[in-house]
PyMOL Python script that loads the backbone (N, CA, C, O; Angstrom):
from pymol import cmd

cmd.read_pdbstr("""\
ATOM      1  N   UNK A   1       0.022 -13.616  -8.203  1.00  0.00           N
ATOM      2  CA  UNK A   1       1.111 -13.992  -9.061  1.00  0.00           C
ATOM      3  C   UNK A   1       0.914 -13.350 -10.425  1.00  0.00           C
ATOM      4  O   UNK A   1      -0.173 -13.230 -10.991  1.00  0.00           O
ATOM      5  N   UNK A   2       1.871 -13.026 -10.798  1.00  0.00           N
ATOM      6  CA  UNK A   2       2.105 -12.227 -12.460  1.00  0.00           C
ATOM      7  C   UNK A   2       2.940 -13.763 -13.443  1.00  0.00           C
ATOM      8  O   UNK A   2       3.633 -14.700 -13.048  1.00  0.00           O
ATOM      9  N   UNK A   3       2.586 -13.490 -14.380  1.00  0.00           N
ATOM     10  CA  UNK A   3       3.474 -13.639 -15.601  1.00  0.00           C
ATOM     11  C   UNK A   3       4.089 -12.885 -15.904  1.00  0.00           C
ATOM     12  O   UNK A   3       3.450 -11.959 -15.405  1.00  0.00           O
ATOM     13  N   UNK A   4       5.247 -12.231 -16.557  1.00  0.00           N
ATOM     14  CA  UNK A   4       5.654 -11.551 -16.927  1.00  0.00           C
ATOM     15  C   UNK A   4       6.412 -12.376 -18.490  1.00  0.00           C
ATOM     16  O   UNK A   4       6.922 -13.476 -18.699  1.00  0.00           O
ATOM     17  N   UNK A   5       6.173 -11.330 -19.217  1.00  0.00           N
ATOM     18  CA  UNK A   5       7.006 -12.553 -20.541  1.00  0.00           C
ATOM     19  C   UNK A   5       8.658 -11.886 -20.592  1.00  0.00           C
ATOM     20  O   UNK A   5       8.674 -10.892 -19.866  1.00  0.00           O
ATOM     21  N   UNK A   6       9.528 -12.046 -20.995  1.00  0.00           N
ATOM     22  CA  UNK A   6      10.595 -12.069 -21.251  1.00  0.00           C
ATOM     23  C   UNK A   6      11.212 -11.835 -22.241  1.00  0.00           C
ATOM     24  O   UNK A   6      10.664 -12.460 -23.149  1.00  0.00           O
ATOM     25  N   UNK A   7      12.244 -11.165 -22.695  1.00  0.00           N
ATOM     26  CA  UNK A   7      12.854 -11.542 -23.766  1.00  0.00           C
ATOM     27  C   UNK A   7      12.828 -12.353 -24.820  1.00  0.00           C
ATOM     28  O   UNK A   7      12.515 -12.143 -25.992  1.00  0.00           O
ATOM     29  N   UNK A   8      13.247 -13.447 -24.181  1.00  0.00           N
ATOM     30  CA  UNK A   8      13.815 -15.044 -25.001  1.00  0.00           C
ATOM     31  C   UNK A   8      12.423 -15.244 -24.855  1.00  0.00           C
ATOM     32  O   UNK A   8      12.425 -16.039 -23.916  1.00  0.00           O
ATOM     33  N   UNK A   9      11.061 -15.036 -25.190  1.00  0.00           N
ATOM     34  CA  UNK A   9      10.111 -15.370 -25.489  1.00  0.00           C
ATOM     35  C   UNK A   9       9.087 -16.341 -24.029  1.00  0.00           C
ATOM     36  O   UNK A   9       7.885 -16.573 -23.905  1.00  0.00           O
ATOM     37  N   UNK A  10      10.542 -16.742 -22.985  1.00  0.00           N
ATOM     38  CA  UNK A  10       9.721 -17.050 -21.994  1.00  0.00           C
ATOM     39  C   UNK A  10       9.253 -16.530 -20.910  1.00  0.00           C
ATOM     40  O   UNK A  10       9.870 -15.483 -20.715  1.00  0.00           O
ATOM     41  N   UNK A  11       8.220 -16.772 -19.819  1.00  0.00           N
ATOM     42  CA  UNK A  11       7.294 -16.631 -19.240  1.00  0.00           C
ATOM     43  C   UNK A  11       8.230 -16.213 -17.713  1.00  0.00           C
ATOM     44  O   UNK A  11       8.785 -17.231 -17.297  1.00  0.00           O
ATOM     45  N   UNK A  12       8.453 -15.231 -17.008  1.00  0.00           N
ATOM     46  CA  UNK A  12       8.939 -15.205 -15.734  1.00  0.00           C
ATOM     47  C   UNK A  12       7.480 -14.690 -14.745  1.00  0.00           C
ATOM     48  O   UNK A  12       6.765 -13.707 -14.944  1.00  0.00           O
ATOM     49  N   UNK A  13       7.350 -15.889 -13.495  1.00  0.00           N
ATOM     50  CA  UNK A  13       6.260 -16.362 -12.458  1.00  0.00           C
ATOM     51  C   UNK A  13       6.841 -15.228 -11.430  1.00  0.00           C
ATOM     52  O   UNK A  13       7.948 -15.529 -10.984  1.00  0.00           O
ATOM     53  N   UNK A  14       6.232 -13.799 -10.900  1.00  0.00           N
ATOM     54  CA  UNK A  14       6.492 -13.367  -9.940  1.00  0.00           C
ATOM     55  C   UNK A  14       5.420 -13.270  -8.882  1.00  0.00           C
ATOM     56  O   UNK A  14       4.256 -13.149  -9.265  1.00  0.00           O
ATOM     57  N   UNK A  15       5.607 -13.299  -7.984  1.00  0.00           N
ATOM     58  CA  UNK A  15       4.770 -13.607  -6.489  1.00  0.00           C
ATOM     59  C   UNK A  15       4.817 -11.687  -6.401  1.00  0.00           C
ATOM     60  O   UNK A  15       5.541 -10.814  -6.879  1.00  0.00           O
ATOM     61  N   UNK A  16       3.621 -11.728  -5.522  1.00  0.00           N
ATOM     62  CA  UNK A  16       3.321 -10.342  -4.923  1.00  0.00           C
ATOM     63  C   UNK A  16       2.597 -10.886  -3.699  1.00  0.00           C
ATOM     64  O   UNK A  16       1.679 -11.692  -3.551  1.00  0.00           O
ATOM     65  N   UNK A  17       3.247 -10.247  -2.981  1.00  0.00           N
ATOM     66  CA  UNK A  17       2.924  -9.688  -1.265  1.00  0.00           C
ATOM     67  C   UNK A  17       1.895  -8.804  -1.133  1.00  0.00           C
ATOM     68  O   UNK A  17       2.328  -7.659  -1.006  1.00  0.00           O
ATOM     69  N   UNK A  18       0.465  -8.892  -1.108  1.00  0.00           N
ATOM     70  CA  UNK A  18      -0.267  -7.775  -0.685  1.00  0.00           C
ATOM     71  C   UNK A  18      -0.072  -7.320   0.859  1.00  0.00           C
ATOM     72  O   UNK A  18      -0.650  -6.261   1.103  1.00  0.00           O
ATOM     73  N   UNK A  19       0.600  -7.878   1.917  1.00  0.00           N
ATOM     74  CA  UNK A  19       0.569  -7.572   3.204  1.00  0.00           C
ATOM     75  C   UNK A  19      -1.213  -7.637   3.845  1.00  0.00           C
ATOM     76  O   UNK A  19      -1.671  -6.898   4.717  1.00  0.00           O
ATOM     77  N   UNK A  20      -1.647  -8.280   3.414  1.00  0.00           N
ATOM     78  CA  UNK A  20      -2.701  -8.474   4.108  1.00  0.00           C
ATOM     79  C   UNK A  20      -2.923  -8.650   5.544  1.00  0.00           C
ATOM     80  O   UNK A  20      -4.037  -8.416   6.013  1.00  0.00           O
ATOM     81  N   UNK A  21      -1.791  -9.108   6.401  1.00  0.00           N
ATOM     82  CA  UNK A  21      -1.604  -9.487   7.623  1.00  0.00           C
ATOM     83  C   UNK A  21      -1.034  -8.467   8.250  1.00  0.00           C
ATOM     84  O   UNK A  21      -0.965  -7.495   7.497  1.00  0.00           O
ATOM     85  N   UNK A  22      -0.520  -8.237   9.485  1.00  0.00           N
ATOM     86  CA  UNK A  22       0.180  -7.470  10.214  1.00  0.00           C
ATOM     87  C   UNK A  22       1.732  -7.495   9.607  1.00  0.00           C
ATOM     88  O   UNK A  22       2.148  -8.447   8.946  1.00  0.00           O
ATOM     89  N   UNK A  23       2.315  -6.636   9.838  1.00  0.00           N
ATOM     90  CA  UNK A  23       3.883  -6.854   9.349  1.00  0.00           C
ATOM     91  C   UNK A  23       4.293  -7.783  10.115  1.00  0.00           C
ATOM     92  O   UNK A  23       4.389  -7.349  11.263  1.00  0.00           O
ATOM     93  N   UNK A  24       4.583  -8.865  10.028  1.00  0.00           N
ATOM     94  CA  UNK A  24       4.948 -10.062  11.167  1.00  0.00           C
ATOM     95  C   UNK A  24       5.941 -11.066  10.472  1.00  0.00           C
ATOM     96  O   UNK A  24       5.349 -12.084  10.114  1.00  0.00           O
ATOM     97  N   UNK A  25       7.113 -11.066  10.218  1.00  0.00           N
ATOM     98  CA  UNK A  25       7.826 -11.355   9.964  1.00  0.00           C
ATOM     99  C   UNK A  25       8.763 -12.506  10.718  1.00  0.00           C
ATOM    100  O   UNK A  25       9.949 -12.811  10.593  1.00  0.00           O
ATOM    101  N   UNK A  26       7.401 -13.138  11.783  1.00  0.00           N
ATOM    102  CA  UNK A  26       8.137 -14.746  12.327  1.00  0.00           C
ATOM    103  C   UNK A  26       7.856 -15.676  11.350  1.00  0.00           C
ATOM    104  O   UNK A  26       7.049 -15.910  10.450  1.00  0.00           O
ATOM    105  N   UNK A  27       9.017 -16.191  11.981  1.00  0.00           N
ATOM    106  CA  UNK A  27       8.423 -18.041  11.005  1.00  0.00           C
ATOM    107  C   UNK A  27       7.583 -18.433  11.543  1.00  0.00           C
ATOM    108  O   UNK A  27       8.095 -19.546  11.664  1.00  0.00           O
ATOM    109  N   UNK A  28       6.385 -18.573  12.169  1.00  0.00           N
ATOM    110  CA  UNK A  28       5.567 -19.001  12.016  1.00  0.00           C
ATOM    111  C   UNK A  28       4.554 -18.001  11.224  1.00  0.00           C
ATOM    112  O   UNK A  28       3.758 -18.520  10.442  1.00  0.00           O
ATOM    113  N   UNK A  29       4.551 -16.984  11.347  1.00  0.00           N
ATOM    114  CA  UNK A  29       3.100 -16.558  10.238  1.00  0.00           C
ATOM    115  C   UNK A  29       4.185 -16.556   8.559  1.00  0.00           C
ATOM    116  O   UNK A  29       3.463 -16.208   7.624  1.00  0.00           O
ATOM    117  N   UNK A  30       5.347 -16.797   8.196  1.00  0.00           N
ATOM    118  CA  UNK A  30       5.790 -16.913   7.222  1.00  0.00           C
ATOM    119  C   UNK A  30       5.615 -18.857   6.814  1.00  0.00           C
ATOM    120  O   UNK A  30       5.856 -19.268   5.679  1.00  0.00           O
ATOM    121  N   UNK A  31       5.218 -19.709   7.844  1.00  0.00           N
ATOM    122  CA  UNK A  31       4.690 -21.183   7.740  1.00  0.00           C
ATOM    123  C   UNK A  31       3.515 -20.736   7.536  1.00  0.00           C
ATOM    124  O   UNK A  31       2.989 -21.455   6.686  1.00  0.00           O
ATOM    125  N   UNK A  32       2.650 -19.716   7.956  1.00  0.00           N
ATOM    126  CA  UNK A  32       1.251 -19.959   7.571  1.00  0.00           C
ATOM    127  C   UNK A  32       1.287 -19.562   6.567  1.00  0.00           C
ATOM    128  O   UNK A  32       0.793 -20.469   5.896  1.00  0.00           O
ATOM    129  N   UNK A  33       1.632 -18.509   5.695  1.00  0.00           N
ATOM    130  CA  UNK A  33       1.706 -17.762   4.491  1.00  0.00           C
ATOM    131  C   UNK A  33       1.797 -18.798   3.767  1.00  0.00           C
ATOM    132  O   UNK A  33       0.834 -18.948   3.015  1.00  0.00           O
ATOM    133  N   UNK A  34       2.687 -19.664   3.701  1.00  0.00           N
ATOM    134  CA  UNK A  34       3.740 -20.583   2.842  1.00  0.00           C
ATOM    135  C   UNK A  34       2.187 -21.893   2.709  1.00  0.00           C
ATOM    136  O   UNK A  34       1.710 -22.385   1.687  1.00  0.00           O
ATOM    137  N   UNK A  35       1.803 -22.091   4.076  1.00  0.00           N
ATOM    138  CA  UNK A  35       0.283 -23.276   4.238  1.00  0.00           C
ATOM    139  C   UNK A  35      -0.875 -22.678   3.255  1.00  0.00           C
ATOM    140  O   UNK A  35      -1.601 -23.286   2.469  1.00  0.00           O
ATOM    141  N   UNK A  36      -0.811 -21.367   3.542  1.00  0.00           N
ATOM    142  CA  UNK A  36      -2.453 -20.686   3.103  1.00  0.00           C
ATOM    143  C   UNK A  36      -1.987 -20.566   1.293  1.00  0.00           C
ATOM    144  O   UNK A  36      -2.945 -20.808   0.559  1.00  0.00           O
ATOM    145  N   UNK A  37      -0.462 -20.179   0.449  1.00  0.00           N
ATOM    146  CA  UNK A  37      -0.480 -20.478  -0.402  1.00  0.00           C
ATOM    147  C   UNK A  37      -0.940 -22.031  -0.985  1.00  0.00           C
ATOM    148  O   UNK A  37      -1.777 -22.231  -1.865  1.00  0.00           O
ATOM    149  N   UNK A  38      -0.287 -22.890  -0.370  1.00  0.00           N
ATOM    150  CA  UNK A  38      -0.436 -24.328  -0.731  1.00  0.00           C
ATOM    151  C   UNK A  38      -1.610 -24.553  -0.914  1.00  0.00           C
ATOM    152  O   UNK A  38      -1.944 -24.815  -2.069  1.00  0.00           O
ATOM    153  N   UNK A  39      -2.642 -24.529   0.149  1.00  0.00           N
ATOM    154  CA  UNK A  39      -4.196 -24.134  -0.083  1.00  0.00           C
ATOM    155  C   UNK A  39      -4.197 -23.808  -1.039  1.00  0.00           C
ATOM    156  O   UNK A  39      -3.918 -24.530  -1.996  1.00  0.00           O
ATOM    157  N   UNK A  40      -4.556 -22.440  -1.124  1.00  0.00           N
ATOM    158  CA  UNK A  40      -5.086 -21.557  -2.236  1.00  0.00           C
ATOM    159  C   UNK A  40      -4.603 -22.344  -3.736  1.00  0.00           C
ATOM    160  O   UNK A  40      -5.535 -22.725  -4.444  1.00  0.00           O
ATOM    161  N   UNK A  41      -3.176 -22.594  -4.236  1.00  0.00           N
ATOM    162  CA  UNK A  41      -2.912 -23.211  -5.260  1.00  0.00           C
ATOM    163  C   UNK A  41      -3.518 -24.927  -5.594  1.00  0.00           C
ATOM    164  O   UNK A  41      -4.102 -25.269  -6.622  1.00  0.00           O
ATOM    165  N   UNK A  42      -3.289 -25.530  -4.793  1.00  0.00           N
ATOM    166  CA  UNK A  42      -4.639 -26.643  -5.218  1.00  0.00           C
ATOM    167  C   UNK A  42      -5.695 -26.388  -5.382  1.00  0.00           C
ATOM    168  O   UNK A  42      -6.315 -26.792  -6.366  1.00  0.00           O
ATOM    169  N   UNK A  43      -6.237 -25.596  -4.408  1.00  0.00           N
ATOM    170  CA  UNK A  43      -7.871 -25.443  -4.891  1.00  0.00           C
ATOM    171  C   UNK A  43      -8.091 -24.637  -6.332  1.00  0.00           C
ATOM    172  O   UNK A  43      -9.134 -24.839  -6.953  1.00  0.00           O
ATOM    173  N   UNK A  44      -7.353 -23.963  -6.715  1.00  0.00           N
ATOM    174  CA  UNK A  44      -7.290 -23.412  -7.922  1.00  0.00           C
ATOM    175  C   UNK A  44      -6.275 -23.662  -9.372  1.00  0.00           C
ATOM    176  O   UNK A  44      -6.087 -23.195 -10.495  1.00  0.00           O
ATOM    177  N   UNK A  45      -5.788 -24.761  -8.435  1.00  0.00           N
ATOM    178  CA  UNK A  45      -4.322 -25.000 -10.332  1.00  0.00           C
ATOM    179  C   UNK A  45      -4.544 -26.375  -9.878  1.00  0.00           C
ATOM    180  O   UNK A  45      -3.535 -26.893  -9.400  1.00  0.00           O
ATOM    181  N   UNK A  46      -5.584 -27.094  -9.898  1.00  0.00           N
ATOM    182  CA  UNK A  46      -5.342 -28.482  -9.410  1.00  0.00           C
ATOM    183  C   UNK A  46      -4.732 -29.022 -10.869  1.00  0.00           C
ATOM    184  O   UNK A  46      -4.082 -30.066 -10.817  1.00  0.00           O
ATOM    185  N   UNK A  47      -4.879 -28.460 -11.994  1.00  0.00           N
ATOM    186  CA  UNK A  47      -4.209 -29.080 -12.906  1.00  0.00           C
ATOM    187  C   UNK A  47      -2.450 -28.951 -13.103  1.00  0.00           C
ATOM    188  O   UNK A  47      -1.803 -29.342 -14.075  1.00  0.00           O
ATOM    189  N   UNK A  48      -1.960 -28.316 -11.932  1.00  0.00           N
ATOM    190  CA  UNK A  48      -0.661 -28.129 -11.822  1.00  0.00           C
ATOM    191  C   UNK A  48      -0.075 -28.138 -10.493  1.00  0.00           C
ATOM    192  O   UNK A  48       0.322 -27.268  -9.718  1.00  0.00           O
ATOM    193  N   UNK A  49      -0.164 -29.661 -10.481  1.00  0.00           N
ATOM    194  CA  UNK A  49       0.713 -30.571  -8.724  1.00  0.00           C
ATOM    195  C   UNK A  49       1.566 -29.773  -8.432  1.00  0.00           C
ATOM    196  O   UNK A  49       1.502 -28.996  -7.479  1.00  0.00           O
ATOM    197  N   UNK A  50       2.831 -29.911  -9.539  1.00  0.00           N
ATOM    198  CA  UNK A  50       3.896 -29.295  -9.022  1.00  0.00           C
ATOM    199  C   UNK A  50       4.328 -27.674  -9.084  1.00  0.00           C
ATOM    200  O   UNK A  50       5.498 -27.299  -9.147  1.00  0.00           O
ATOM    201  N   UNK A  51       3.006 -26.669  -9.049  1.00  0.00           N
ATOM    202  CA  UNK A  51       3.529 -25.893  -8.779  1.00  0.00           C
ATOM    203  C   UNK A  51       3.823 -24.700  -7.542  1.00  0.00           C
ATOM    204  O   UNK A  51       4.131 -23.508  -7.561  1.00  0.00           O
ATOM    205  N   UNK A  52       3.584 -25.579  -6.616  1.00  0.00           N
ATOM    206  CA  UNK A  52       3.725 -25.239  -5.378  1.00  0.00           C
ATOM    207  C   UNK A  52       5.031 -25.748  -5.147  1.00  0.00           C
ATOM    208  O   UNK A  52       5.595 -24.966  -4.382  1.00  0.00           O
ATOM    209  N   UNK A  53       5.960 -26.931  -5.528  1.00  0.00           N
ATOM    210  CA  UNK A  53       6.919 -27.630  -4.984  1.00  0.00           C
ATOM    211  C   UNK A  53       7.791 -26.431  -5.891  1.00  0.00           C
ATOM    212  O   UNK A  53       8.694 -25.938  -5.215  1.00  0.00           O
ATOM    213  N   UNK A  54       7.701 -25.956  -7.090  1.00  0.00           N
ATOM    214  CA  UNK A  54       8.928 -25.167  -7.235  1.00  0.00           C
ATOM    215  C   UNK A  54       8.776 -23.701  -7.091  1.00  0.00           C
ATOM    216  O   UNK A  54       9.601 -22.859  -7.446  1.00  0.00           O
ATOM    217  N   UNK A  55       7.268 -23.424  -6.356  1.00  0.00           N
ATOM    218  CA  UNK A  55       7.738 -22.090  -5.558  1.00  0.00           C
ATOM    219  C   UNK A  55       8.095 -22.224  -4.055  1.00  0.00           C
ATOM    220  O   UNK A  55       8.297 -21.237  -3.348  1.00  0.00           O
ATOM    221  N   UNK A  56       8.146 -23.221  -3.705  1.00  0.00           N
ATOM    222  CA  UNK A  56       9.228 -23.729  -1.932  1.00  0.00           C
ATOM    223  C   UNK A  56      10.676 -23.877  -2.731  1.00  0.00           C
ATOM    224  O   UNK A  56      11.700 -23.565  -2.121  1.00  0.00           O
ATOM    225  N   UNK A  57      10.729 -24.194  -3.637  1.00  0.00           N
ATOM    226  CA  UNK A  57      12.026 -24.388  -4.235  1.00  0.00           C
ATOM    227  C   UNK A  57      12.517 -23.531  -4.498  1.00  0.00           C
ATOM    228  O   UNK A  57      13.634 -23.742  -4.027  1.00  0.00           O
ATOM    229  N   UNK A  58      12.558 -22.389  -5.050  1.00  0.00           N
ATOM    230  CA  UNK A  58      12.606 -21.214  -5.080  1.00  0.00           C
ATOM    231  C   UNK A  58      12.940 -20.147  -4.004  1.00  0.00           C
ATOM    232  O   UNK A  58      13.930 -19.419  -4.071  1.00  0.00           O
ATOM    233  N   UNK A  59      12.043 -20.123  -3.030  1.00  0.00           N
ATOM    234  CA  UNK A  59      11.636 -19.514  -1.830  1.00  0.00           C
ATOM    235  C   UNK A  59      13.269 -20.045  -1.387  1.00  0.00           C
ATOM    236  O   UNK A  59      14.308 -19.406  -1.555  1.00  0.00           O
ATOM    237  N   UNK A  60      13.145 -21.138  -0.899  1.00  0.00           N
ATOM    238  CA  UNK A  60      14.604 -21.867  -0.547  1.00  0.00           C
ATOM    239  C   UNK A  60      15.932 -21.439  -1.280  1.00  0.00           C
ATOM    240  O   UNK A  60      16.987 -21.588  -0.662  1.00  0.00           O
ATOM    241  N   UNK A  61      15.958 -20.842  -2.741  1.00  0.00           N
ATOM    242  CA  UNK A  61      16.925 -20.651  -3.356  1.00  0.00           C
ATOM    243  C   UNK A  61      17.327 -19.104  -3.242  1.00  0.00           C
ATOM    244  O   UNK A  61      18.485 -18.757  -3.477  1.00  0.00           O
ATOM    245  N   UNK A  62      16.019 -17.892  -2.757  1.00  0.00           N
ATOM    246  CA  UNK A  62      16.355 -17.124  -3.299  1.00  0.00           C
ATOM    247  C   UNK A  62      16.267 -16.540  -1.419  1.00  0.00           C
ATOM    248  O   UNK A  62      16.468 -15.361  -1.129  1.00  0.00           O
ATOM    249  N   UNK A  63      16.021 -17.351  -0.613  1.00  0.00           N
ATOM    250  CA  UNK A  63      15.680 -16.752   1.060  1.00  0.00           C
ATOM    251  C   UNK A  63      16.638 -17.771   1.658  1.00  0.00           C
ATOM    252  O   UNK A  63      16.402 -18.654   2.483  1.00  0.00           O
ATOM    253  N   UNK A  64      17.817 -17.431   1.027  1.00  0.00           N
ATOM    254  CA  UNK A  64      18.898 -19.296   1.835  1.00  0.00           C
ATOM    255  C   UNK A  64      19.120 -18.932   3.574  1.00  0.00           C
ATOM    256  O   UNK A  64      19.246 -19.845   4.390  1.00  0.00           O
ATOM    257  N   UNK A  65      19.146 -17.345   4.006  1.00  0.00           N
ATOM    258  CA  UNK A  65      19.356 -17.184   5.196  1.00  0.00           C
ATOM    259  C   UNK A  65      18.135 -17.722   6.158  1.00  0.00           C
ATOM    260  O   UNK A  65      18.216 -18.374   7.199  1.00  0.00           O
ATOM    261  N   UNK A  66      16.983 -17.235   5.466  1.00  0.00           N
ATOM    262  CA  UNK A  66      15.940 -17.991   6.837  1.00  0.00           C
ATOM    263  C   UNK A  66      15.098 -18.628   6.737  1.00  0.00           C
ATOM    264  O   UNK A  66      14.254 -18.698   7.630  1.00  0.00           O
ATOM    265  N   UNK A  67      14.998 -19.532   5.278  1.00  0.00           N
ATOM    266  CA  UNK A  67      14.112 -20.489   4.614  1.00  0.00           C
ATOM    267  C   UNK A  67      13.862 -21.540   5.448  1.00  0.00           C
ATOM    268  O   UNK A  67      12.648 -21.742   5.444  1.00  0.00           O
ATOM    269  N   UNK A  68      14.473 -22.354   6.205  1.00  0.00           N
ATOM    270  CA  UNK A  68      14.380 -23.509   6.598  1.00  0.00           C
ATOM    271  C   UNK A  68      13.810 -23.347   7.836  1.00  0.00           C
ATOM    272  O   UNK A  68      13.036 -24.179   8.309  1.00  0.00           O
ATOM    273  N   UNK A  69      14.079 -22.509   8.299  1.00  0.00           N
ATOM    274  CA  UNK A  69      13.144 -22.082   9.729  1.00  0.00           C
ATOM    275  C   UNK A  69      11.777 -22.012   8.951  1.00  0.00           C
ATOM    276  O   UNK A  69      10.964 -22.936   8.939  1.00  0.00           O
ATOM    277  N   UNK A  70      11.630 -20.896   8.350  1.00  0.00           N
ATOM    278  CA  UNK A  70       9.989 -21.055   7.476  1.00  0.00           C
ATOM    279  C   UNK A  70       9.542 -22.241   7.141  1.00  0.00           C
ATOM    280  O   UNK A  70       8.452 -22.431   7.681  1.00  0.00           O
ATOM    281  N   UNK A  71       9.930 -23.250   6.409  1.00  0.00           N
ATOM    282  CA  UNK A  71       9.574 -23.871   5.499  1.00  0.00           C
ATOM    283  C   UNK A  71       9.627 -25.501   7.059  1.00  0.00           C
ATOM    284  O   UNK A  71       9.078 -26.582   6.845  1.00  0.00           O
ATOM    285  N   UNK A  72      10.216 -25.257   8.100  1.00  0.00           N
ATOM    286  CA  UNK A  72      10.235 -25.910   8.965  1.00  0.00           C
ATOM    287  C   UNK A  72       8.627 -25.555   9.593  1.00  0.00           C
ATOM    288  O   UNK A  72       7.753 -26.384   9.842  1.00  0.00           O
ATOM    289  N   UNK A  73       8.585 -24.718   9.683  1.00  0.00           N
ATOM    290  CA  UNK A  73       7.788 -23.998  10.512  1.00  0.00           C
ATOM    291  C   UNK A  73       6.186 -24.162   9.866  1.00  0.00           C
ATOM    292  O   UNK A  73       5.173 -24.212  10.564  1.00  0.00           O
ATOM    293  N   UNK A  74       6.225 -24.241   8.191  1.00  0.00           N
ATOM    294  CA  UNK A  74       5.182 -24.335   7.416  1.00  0.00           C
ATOM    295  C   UNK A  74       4.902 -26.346   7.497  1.00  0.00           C
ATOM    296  O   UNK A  74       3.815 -26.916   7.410  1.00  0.00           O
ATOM    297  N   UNK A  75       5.815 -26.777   7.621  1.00  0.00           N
ATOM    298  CA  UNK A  75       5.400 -28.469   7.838  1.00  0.00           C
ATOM    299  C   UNK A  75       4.456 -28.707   9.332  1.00  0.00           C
ATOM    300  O   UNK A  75       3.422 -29.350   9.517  1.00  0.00           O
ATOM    301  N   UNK A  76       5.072 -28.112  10.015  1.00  0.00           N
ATOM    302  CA  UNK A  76       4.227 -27.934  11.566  1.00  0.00           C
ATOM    303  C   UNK A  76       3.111 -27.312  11.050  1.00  0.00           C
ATOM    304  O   UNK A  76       2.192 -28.124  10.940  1.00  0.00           O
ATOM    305  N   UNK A  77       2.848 -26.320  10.728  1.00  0.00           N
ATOM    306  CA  UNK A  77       1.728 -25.873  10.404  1.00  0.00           C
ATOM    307  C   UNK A  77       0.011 -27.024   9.406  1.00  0.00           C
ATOM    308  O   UNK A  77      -1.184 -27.285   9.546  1.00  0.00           O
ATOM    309  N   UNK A  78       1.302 -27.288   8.414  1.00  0.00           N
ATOM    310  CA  UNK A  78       0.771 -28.249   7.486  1.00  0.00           C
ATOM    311  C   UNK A  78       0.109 -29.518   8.414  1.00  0.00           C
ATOM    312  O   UNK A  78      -0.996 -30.056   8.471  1.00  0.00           O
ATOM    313  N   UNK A  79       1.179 -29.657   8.982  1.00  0.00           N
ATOM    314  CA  UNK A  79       0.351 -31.019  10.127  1.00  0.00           C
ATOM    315  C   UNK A  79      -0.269 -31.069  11.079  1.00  0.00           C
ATOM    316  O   UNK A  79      -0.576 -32.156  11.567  1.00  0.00           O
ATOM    317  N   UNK A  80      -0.723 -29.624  11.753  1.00  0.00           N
ATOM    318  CA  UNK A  80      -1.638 -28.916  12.543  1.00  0.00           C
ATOM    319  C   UNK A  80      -3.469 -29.260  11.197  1.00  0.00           C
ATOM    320  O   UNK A  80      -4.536 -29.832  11.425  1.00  0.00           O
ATOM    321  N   UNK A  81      -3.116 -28.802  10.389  1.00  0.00           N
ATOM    322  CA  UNK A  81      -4.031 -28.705   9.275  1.00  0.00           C
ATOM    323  C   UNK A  81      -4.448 -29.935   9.027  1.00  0.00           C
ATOM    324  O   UNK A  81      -5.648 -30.013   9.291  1.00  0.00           O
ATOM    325  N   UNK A  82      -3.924 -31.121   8.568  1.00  0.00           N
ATOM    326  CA  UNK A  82      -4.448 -32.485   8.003  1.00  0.00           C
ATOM    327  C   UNK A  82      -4.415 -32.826   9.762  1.00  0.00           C
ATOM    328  O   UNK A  82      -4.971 -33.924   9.804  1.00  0.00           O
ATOM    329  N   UNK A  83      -4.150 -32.551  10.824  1.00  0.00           N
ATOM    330  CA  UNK A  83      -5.300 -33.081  12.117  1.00  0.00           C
ATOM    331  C   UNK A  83      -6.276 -32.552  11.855  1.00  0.00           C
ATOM    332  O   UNK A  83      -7.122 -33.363  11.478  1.00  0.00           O
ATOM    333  N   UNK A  84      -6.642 -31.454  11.863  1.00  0.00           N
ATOM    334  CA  UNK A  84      -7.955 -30.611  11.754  1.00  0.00           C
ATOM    335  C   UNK A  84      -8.726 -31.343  10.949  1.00  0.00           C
ATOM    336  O   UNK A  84      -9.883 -31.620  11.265  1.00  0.00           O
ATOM    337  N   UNK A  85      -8.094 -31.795   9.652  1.00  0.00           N
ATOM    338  CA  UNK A  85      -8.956 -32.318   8.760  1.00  0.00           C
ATOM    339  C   UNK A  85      -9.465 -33.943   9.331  1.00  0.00           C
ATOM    340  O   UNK A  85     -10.540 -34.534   9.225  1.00  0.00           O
ATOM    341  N   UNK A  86      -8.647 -34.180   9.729  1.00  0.00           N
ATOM    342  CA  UNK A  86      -8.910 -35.427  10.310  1.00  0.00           C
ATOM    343  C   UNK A  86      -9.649 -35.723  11.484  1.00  0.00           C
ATOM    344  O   UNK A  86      -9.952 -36.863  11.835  1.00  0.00           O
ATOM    345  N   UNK A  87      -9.922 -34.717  12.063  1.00  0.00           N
ATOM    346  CA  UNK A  87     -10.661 -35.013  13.410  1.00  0.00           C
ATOM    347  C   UNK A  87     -12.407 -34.297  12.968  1.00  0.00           C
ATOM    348  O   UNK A  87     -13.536 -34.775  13.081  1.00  0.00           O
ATOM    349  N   UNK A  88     -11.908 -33.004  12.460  1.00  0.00           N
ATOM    350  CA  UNK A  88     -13.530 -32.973  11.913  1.00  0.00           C
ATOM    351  C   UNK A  88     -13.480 -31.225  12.127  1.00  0.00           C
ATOM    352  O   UNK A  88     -14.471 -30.543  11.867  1.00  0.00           O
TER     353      UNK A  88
END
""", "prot")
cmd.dss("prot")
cmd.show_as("cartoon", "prot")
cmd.util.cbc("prot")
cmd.orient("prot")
C-alpha cells in the first residue's frame, strides 16, 4: 500500500498487486487474497480495526460487477481459517 498525498493536502491509500500468485483470477483465490490481506493488516495495524472494513468497502464500490462473489467467497474462506484455528 502507498500513500499518496494530494492536492487538498489529503492522504490518497492505493493498494498494489505484486502478482505473487499465478494469474488466477477466481473468486476463490480473490477470497484468499482478500483473507491473507485481513491477516497481514491486523498483525501489523492492530492499532487500526477499521482499516480493513473500508478497504472491502471500497473493493465493493470500485469492483460492483464481481465483488460479492469475492467477498462471498473470502467469508468461506475466513471460516475455513477460525476452524483451523480452532481445532489446532
Amino acid at each position: 500500500m502507498l500513500m499518496i498525498p494530494q492536492d487538498s493536502g489529503s492522504k490518497e491509500l492505493v493498494m498494489i498487486d505484486f502478482g505473487l500468485s499465478k494469474g488466477n483470477s477466481t473468486n476463490e483465490a480473490k477470497g484468499v487474497d482478500l483473507y491473507v490481506l485481513e491477516r497481514a493488516l491486523l498483525s501489523t495495524h492492530s492499532a487500526a480495526p477499521k482499516l480493513f472494513s473500508t478497504i472491502l468497502k471500497t473493493y465493493r464500490e470500485h469492483n460492483r460487477k464481481n465483488s460479492e462473489s469475492a467477498v462471498g467467497k473470502y467469508e468461506e474462506v475466513r471460516a475455513r481459517g477460525r476452524k483451523r484455528t480452532m481445532v489446532g
